[in-house]
N, C-alpha and C positions, 0 to 999 in steps of 0.2 A: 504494500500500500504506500512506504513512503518512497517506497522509487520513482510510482505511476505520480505522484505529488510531486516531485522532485522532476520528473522528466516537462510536466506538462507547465512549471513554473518555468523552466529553461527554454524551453515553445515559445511559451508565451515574450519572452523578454526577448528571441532573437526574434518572433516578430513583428515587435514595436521599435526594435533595434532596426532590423529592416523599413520596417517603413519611413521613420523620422531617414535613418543614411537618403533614402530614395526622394525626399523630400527636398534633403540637402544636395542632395545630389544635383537639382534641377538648380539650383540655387548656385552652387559652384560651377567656377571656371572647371573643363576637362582635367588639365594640368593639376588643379589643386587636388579634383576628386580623386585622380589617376594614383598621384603619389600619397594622399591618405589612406587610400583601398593597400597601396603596395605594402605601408606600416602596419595597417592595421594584420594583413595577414602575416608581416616578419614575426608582429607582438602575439598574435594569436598561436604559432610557431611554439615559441618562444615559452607561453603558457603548456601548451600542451606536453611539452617536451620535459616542464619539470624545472625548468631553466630559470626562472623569473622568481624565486624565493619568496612568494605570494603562496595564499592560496585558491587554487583552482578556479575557483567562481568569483573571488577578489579578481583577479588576474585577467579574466575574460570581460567582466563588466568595466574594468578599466581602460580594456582594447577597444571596446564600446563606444563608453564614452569619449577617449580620444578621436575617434575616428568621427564620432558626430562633431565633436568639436571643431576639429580642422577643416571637414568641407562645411561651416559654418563662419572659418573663415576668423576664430576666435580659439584657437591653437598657435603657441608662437613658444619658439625654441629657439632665444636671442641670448646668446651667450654673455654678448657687454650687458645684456639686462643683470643675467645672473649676476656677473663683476660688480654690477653698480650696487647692487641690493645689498649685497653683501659687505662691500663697502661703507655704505649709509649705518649699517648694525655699529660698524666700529665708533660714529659720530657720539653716540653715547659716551665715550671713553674720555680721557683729558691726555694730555702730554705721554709720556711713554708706556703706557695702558694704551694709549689709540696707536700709537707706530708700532706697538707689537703687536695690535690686533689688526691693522694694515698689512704688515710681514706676512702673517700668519695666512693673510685670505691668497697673498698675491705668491703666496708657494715658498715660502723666503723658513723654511722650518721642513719637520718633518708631519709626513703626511702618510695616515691609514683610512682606508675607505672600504667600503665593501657593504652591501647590505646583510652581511652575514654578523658586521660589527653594528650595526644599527646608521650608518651613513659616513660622515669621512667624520674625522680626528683631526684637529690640526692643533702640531706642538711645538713651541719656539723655547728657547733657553737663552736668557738674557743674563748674563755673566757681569756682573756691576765690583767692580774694587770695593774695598775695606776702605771704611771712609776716618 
């Protein structure tokens, strides 16, 4: 019983998933729909294969939603955004509190990432004399 539950909720959401893409789809330029469709199957891949440290139906509803998103034309993947954003966090800071949290963003340290560690790490070591 809870499979036929479980399969017919999964139906259901690829096809509302389908129609809104389809909708979007008339909506977008070819080009844009073209290369959302190509992500959305790398990411859907990518799900299925185990790969993406989500789980299953996180992972799938995420490909989803991206994909609606971008042939909507409200998907953007701006790296100087990233830089800027993350920069702006350091403004909090004053004097050498914000230059090390400048160092730290701009790779100037050591760096762990991975979603296995919960996202990146970043660790600088500021060495000051004996005053």
């Amino acid at each position: 019983m809870k499979s036929a539950l479980f399969l017919a909720r999964h139906l259901t959401l690829a096809a509302v998933a389908t129609l809104i893409s389809t909708s979007d789809a008339l909506a977008a330029g070819p080009n844009t729909s073209n290369q959302a469709q190509a992500n959305y199957v790398h990411e859907m891949a990518v799900c299925n294969n185990g790969q993406s440290n989500q789980n299953l139906d996180t992972c799938r509803r995420e490909a989803g939603a991206a994909l609606a998103e971008a042939r909507r034309g409200q998907l953007s993947d701006v790296p100087d955004q990233y830089l800027s954003n993350a920069l702006r966090r350091c403004e909090s800071h004053a004097g050498d509190d914000r230059q090390a949290c400048e160092a730290r963003i701009l790779a100037q340290g050591d760096i762990t990432s991975g979603a296995q560690s919960g996202g990146i790490l970043r660790k600088s070591v500021t060495v000051k004399p004996a005053q």
